[in-house]
N, CA, C and O atoms as CSV, one atom per row, in Angstrom:
chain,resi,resn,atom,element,x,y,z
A,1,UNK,N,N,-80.776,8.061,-29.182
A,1,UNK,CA,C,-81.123,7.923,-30.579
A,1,UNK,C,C,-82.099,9.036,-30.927
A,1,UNK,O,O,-83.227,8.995,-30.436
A,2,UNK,N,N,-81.663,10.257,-31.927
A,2,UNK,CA,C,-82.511,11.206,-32.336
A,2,UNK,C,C,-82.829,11.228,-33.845
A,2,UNK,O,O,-82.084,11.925,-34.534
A,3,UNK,N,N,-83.837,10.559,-34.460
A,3,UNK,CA,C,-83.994,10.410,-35.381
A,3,UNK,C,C,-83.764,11.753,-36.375
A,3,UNK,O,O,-83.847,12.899,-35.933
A,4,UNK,N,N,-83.503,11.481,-37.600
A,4,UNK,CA,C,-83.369,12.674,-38.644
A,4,UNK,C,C,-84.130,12.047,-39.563
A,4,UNK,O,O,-84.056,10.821,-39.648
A,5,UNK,N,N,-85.001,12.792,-40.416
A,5,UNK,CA,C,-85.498,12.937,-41.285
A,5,UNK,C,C,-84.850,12.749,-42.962
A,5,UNK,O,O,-84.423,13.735,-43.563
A,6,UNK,N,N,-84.851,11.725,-43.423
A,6,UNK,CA,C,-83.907,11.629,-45.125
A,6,UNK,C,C,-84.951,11.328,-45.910
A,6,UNK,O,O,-85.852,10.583,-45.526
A,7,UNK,N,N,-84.925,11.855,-47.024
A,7,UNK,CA,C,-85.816,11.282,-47.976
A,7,UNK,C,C,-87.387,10.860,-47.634
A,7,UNK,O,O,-88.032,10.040,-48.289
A,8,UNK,N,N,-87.772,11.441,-46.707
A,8,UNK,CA,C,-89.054,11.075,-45.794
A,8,UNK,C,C,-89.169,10.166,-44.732
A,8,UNK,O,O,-90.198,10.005,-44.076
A,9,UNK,N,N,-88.066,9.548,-44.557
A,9,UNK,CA,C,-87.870,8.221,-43.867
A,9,UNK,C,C,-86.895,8.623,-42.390
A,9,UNK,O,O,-85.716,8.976,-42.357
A,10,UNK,N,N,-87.877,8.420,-41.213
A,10,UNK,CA,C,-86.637,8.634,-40.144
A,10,UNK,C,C,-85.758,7.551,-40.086
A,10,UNK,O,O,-85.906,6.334,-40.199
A,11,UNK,N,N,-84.516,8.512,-39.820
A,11,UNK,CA,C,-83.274,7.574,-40.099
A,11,UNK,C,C,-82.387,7.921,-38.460
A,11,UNK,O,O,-81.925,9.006,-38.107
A,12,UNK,N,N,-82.370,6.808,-37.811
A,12,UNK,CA,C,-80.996,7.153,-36.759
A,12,UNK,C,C,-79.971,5.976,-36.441
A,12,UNK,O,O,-80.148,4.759,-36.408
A,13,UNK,N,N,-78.930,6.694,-36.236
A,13,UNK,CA,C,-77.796,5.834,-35.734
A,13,UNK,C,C,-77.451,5.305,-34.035
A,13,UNK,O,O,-77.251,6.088,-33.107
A,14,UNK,N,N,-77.446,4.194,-33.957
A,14,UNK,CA,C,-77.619,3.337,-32.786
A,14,UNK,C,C,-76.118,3.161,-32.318
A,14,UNK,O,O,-75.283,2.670,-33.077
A,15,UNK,N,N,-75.876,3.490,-31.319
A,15,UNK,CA,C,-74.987,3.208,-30.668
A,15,UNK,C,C,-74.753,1.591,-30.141
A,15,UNK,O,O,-75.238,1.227,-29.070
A,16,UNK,N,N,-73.996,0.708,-30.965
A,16,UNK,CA,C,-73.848,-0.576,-30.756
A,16,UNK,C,C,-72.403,-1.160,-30.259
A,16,UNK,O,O,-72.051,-2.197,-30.820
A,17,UNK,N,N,-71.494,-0.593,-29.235
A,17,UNK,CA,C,-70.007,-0.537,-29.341
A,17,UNK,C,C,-70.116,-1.965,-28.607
A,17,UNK,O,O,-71.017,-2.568,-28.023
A,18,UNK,N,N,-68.577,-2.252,-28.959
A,18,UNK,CA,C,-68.029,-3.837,-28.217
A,18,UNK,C,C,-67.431,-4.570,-29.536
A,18,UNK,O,O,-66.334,-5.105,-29.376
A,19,UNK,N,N,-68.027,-4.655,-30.821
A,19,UNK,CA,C,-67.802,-5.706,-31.879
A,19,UNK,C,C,-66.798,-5.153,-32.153
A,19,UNK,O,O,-65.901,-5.965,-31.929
A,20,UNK,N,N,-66.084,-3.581,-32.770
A,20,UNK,CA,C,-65.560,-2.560,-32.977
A,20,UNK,C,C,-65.717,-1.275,-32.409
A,20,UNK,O,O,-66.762,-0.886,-31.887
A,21,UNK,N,N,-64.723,-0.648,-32.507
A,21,UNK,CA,C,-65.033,0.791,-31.807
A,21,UNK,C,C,-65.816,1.682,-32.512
A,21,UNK,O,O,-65.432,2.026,-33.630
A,22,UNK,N,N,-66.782,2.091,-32.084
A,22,UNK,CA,C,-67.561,3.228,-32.989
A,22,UNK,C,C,-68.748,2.289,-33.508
A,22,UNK,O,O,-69.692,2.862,-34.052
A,23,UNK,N,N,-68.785,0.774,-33.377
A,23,UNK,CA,C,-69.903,0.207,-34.033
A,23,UNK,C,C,-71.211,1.279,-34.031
A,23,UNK,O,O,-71.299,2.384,-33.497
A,24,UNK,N,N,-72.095,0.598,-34.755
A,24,UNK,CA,C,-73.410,1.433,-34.451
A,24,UNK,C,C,-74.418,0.965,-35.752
A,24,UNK,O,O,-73.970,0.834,-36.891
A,25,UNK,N,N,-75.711,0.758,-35.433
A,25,UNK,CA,C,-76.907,0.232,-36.174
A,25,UNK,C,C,-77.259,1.094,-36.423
A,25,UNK,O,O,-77.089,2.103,-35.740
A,26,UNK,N,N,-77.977,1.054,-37.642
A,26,UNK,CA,C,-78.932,2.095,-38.215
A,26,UNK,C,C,-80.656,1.604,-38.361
A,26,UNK,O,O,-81.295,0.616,-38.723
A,27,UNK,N,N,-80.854,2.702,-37.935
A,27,UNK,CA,C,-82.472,2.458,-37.524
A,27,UNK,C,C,-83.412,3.183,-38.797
A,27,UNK,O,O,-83.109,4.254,-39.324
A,28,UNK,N,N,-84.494,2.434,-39.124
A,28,UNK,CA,C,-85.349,3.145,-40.333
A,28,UNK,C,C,-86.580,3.172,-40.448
A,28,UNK,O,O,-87.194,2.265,-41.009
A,29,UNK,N,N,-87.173,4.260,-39.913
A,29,UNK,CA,C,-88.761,3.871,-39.502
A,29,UNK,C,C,-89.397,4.553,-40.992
A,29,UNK,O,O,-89.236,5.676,-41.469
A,30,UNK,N,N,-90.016,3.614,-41.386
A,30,UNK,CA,C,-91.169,3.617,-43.062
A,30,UNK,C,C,-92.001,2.902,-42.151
A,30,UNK,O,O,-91.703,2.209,-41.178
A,31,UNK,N,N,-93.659,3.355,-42.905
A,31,UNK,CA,C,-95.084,2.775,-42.731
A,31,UNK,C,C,-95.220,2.739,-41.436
A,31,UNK,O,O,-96.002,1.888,-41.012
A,32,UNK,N,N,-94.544,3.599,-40.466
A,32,UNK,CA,C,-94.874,3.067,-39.253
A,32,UNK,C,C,-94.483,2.154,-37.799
A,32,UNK,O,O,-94.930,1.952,-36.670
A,33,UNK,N,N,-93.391,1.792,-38.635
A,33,UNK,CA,C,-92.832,0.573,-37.811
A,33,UNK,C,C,-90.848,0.737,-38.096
A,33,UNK,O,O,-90.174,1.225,-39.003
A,34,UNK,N,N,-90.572,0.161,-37.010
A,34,UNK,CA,C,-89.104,0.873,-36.926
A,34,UNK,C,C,-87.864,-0.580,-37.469
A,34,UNK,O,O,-87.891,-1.680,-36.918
A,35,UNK,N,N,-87.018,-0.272,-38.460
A,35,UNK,CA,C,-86.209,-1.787,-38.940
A,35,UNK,C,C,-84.628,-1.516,-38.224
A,35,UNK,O,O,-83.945,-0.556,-38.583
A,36,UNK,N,N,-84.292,-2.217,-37.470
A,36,UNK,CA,C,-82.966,-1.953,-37.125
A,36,UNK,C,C,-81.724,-2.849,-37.313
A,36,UNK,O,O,-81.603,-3.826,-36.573
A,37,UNK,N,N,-80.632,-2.538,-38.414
A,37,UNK,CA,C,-80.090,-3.108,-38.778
A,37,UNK,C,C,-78.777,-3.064,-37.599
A,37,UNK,O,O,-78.166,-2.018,-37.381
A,38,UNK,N,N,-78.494,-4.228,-36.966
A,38,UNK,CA,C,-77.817,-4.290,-35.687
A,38,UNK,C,C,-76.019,-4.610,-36.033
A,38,UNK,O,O,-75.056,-4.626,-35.265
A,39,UNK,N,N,-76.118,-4.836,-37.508
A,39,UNK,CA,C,-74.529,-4.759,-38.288
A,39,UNK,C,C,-74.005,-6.312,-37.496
A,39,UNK,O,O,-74.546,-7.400,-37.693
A,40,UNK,N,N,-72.787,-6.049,-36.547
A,40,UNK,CA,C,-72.228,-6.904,-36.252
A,40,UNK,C,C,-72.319,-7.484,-34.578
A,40,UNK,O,O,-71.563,-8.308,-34.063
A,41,UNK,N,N,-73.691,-6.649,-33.818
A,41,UNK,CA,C,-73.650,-6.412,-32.779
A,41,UNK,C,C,-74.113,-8.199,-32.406
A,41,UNK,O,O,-73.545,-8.774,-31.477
A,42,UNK,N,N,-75.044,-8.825,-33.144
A,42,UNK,CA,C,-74.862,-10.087,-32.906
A,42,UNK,C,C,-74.411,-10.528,-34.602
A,42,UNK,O,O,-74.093,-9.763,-35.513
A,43,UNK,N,N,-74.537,-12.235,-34.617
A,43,UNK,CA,C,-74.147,-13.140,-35.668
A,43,UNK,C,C,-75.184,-13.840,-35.787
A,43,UNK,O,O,-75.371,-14.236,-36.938
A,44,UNK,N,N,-76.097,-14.212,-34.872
A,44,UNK,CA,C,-77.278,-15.184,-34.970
A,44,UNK,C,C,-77.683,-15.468,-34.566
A,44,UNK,O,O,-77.203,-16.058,-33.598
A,45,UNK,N,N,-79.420,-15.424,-34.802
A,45,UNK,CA,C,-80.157,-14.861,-34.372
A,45,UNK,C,C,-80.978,-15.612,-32.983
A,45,UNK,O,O,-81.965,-15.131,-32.428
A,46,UNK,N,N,-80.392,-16.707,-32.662
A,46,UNK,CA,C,-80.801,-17.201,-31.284
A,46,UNK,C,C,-80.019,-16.676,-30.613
A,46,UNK,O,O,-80.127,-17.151,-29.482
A,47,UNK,N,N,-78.979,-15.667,-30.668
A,47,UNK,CA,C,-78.702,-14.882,-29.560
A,47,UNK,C,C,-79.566,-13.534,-28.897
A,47,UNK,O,O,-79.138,-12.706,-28.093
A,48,UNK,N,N,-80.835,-13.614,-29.480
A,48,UNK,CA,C,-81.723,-12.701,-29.456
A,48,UNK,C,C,-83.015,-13.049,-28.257
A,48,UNK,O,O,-83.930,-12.479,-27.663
A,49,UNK,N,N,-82.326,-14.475,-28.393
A,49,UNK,CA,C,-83.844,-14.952,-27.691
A,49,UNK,C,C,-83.928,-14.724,-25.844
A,49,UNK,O,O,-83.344,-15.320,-24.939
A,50,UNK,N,N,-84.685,-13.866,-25.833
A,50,UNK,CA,C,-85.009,-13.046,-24.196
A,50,UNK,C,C,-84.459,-13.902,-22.970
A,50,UNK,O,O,-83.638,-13.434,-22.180
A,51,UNK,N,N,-85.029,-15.329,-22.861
A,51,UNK,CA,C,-84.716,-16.386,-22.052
A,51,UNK,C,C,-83.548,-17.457,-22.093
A,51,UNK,O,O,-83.407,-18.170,-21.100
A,52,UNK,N,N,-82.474,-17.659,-23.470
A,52,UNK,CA,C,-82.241,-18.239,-23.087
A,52,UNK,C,C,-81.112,-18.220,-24.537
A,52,UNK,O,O,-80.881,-19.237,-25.191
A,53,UNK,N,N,-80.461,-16.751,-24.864
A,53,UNK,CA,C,-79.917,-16.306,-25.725
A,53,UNK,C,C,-78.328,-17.772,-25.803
A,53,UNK,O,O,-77.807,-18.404,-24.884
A,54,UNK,N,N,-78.154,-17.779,-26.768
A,54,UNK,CA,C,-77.111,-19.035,-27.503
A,54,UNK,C,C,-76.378,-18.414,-29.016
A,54,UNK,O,O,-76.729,-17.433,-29.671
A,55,UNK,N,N,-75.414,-19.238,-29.233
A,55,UNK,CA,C,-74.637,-19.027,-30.671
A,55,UNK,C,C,-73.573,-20.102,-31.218
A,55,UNK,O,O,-72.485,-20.375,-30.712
A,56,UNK,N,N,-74.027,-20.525,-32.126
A,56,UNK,CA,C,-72.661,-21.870,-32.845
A,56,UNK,C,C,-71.352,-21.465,-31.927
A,56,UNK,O,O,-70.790,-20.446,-31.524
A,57,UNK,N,N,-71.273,-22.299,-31.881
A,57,UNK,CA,C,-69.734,-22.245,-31.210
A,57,UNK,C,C,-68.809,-21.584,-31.930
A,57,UNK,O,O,-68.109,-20.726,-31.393
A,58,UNK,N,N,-68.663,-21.972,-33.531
A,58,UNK,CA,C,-67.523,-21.056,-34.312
A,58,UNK,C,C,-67.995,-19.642,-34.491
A,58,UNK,O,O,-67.217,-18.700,-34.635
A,59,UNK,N,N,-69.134,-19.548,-34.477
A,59,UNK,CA,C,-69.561,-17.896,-34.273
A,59,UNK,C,C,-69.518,-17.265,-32.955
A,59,UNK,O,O,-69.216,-16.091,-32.738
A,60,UNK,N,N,-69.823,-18.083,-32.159
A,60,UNK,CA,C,-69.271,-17.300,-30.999
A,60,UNK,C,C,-67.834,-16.927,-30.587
A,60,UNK,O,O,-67.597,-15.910,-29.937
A,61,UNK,N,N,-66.422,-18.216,-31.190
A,61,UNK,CA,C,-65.387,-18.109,-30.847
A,61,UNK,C,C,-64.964,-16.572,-32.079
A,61,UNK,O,O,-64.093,-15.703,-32.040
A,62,UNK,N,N,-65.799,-16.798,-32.799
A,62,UNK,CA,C,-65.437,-15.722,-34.027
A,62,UNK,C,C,-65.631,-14.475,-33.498
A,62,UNK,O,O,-64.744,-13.750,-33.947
A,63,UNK,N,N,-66.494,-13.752,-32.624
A,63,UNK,CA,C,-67.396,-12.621,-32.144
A,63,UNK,C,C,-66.016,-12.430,-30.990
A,63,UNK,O,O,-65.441,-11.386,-30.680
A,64,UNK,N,N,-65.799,-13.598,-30.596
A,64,UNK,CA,C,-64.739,-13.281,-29.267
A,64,UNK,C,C,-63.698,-12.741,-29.745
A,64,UNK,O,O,-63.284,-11.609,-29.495
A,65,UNK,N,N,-63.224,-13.550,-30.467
A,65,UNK,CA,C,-61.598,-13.407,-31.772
A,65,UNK,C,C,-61.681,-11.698,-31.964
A,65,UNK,O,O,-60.772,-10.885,-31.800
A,66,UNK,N,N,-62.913,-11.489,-32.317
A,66,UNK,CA,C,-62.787,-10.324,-33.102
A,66,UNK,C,C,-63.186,-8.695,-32.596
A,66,UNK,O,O,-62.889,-7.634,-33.145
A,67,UNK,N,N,-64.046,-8.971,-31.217
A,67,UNK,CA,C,-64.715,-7.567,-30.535
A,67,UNK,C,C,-63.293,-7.087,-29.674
A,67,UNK,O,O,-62.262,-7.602,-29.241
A,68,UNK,N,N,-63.835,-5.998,-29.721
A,68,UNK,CA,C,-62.956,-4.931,-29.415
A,68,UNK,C,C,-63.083,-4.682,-27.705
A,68,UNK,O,O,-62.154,-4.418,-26.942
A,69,UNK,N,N,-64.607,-4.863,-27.346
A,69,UNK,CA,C,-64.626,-4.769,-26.238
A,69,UNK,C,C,-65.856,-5.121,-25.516
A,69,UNK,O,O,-66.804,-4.389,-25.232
A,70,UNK,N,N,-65.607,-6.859,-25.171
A,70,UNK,CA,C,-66.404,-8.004,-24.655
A,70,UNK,C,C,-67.722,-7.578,-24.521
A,70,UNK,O,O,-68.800,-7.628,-25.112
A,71,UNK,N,N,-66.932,-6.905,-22.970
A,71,UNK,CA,C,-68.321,-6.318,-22.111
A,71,UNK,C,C,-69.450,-5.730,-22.410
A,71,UNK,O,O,-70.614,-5.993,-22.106
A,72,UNK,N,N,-68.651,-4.344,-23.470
A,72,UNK,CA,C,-69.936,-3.482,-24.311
A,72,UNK,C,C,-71.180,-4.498,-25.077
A,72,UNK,O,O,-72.410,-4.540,-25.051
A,73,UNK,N,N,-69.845,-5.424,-25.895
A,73,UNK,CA,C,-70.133,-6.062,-26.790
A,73,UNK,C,C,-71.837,-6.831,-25.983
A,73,UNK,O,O,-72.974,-6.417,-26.208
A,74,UNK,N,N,-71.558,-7.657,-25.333
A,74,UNK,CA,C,-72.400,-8.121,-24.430
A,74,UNK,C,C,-73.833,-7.478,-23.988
A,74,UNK,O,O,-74.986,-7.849,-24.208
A,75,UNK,N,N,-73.228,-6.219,-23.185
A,75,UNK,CA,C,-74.429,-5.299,-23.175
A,75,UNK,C,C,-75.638,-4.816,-24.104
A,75,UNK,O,O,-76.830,-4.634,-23.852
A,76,UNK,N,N,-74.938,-4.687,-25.187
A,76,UNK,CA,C,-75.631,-4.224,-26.212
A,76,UNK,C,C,-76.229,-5.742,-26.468
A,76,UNK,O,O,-77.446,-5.856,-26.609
A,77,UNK,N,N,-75.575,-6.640,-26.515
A,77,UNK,CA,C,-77.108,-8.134,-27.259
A,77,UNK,C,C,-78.009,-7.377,-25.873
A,77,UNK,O,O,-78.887,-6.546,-26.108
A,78,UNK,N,N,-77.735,-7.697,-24.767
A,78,UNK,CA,C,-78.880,-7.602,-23.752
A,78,UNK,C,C,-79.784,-6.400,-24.326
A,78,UNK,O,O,-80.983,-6.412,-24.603
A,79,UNK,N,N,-78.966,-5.496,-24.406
A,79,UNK,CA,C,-79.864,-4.163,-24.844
A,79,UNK,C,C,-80.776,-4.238,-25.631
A,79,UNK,O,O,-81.906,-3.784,-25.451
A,80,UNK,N,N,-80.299,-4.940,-26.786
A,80,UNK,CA,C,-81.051,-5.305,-27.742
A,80,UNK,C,C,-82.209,-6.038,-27.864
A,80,UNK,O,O,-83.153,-5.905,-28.643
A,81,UNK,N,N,-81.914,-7.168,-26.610
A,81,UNK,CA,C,-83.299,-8.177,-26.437
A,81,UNK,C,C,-83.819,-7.556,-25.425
A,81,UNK,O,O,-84.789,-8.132,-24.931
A,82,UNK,N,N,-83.546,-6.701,-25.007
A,82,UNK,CA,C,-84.665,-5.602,-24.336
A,82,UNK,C,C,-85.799,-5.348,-24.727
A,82,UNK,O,O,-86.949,-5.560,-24.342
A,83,UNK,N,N,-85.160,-4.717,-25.795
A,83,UNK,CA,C,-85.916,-3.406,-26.989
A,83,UNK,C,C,-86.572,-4.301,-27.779
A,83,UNK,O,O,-87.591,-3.829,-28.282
A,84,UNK,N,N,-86.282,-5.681,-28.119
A,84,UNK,CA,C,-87.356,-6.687,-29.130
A,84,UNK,C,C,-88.361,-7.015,-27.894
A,84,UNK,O,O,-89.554,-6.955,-28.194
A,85,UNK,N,N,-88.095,-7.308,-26.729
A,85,UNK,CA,C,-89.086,-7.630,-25.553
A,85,UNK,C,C,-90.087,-6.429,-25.473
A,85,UNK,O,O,-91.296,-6.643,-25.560
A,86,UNK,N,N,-89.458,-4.843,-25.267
A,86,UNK,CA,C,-90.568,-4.226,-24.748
A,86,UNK,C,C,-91.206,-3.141,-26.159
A,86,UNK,O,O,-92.053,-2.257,-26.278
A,87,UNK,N,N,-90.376,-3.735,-26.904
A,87,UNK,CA,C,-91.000,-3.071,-28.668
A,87,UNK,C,C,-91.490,-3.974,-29.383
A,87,UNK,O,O,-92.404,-3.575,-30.105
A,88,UNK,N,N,-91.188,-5.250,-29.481
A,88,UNK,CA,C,-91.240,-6.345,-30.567
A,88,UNK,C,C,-92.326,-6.006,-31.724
A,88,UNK,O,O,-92.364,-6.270,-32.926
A,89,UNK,N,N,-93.035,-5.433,-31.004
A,89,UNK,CA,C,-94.429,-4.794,-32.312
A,89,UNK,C,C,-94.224,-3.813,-32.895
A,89,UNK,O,O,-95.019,-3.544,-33.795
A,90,UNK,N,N,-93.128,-2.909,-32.643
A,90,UNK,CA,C,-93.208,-1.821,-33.613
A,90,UNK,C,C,-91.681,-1.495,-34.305
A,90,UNK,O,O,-91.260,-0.515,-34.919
A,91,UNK,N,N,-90.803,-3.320,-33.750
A,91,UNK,CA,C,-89.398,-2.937,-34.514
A,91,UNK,C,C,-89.285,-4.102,-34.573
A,91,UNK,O,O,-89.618,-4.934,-33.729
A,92,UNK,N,N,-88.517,-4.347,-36.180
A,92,UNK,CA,C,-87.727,-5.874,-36.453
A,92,UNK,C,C,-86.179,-5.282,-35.994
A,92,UNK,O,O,-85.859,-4.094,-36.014
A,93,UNK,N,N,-85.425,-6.275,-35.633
A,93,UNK,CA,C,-84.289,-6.024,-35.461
A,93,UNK,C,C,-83.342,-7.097,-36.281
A,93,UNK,O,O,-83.638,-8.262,-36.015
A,94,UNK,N,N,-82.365,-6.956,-37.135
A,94,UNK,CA,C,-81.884,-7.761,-37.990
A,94,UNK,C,C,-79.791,-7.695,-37.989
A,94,UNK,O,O,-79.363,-6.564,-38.219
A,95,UNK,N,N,-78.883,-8.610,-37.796
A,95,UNK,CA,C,-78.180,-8.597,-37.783
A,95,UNK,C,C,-77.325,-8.648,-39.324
A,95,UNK,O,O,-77.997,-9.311,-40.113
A,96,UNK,N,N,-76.249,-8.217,-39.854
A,96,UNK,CA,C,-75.600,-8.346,-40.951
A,96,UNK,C,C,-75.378,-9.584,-41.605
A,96,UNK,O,O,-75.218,-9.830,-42.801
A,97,UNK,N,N,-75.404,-10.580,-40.253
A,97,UNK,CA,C,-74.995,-12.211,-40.599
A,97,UNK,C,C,-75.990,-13.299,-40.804
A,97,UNK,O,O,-75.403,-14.237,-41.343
A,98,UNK,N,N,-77.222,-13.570,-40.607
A,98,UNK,CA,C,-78.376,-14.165,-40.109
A,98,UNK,C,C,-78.640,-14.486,-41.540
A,98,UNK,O,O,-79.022,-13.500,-42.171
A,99,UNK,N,N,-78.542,-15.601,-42.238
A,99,UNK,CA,C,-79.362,-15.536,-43.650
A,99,UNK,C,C,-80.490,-15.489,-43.170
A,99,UNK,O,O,-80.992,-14.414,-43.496
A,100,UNK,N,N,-81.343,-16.238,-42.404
A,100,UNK,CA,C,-82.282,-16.957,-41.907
A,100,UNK,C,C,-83.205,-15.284,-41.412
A,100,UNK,O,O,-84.340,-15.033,-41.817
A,101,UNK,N,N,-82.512,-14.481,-40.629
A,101,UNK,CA,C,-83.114,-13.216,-40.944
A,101,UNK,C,C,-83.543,-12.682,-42.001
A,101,UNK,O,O,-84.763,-12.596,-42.145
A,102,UNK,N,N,-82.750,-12.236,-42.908
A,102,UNK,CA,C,-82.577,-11.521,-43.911
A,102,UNK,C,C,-83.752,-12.320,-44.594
A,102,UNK,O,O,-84.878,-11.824,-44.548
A,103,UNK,N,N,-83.592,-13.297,-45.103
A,103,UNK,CA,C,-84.585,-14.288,-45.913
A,103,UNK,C,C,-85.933,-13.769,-45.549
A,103,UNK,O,O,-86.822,-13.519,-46.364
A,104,UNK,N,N,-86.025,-13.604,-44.020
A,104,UNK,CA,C,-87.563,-13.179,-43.243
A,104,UNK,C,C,-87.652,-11.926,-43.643
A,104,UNK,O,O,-88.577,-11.796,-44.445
A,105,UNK,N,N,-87.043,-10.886,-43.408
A,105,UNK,CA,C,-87.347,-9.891,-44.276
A,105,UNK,C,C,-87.901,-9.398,-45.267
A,105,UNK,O,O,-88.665,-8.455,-45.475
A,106,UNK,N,N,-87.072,-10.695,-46.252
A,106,UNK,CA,C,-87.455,-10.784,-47.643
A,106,UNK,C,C,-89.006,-11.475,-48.048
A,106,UNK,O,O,-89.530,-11.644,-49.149
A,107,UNK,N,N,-89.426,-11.751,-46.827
A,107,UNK,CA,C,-90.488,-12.632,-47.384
A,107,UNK,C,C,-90.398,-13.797,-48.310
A,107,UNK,O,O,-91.122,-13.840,-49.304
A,108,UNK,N,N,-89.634,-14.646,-48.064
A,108,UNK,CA,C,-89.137,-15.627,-48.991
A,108,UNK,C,C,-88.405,-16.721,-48.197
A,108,UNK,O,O,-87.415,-16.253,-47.634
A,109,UNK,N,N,-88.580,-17.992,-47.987
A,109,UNK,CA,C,-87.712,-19.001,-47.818
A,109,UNK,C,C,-86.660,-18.999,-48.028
A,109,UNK,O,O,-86.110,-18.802,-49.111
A,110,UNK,N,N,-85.869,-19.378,-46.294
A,110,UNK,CA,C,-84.067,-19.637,-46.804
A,110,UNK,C,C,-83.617,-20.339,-47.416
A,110,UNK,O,O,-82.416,-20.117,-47.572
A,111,UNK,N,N,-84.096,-21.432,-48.064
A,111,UNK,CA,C,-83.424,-22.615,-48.742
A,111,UNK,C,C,-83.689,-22.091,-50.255
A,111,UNK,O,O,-82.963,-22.684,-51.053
A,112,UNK,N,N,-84.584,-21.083,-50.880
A,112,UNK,CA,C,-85.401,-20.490,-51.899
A,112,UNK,C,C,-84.431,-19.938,-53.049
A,112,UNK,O,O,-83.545,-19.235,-52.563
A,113,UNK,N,N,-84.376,-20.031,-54.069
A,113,UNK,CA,C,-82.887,-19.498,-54.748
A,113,UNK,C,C,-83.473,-18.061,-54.842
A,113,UNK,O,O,-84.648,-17.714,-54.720
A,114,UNK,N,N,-82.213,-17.207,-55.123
A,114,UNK,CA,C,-82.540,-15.346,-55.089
A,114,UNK,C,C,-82.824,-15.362,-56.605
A,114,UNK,O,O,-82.316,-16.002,-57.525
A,115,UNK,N,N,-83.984,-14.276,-56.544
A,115,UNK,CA,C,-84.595,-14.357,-57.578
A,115,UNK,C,C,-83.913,-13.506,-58.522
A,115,UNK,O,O,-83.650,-12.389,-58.078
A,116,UNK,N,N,-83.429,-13.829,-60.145
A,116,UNK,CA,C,-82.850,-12.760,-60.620
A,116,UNK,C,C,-83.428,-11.376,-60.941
A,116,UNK,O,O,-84.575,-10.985,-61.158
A,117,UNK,N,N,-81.968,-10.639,-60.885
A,117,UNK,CA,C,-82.002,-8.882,-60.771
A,117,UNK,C,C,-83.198,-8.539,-61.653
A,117,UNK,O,O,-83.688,-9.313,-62.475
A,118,UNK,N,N,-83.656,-7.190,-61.376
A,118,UNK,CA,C,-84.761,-6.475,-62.285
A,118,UNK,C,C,-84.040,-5.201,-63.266
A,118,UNK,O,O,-84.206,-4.684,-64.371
A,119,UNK,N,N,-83.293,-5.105,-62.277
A,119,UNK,CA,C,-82.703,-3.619,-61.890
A,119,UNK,C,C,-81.644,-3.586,-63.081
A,119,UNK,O,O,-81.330,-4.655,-63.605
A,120,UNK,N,N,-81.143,-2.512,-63.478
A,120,UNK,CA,C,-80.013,-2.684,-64.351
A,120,UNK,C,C,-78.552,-3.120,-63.794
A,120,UNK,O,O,-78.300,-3.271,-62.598
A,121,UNK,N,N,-77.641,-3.297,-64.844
A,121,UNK,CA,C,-76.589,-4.253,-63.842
A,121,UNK,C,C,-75.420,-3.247,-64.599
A,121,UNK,O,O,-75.529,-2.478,-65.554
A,122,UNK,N,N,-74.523,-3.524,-63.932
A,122,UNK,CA,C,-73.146,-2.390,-63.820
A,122,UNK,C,C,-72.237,-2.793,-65.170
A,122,UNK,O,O,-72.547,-3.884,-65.647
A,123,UNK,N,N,-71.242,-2.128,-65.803
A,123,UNK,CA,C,-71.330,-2.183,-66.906
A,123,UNK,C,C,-69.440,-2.114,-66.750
A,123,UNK,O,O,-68.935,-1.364,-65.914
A,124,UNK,N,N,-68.843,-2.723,-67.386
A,124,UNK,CA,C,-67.598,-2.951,-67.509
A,124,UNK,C,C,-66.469,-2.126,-68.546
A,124,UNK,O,O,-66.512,-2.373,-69.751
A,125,UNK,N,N,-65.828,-1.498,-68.201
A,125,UNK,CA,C,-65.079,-0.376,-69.348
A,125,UNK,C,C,-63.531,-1.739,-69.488
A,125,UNK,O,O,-62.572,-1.510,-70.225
């Protein structure tokens, strides 16, 4: 992983293969601290946990159904709860699927309704 420089923000791409071929997370270090979005490499997020990693059964049969290639697939969670074990302080690591993540991110409760847009909204021809 060799970070590049965008918009002030180091940005690199993580090699995450097994879910799909070519998978890969993108990493984003702002203020100091590194966010790594892990895409599809897990589904949720007690598969993260160092000692004693787990997953719903339909998400796990789903991850099986659908990776390209088990083993990688596999490696990389380990890899991953590596890097939260011997980084945990200077990287969140967040999967595509996890509301329960994402929500933490957000600073906001999962059960919490999303707060409406600020932003302008897209416009229909």
């Amino acid at each position: 992983m060799r970070p590049v420089e965008i918009a002030g923000l180091e940005v690199a791409l993580v090699p995450l293969l097994g879910h799909t071929l070519g998978h890969a997370g993108v990493a984003i270090r702002a203020r100091g601290r590194w966010l790594l979005q892990a895409g599809d490499a897990y589904f949720h997020r007690d598969e993260m946990d160092p000692d004693h990693p787990s997953c719903t059964p339909g998400l796990r049969f789903y991850q099986w159904m659908m990776e390209k290639d088990g083993r990688a697939r596999l490696e990389n969670q380990q890899r991953l709860r590596a890097l939260r074990g011997s980084h945990g302080s200077e990287i969140d690591i967040v999967c595509g699927h996890d509301p329960v993540e994402f929500e933490r991110l957000a600073s906001r409760p999962a059960d919490s309704p999303t707060p409406p847009s600020t932003g302008a909204t897209a416009t229909t021809r």
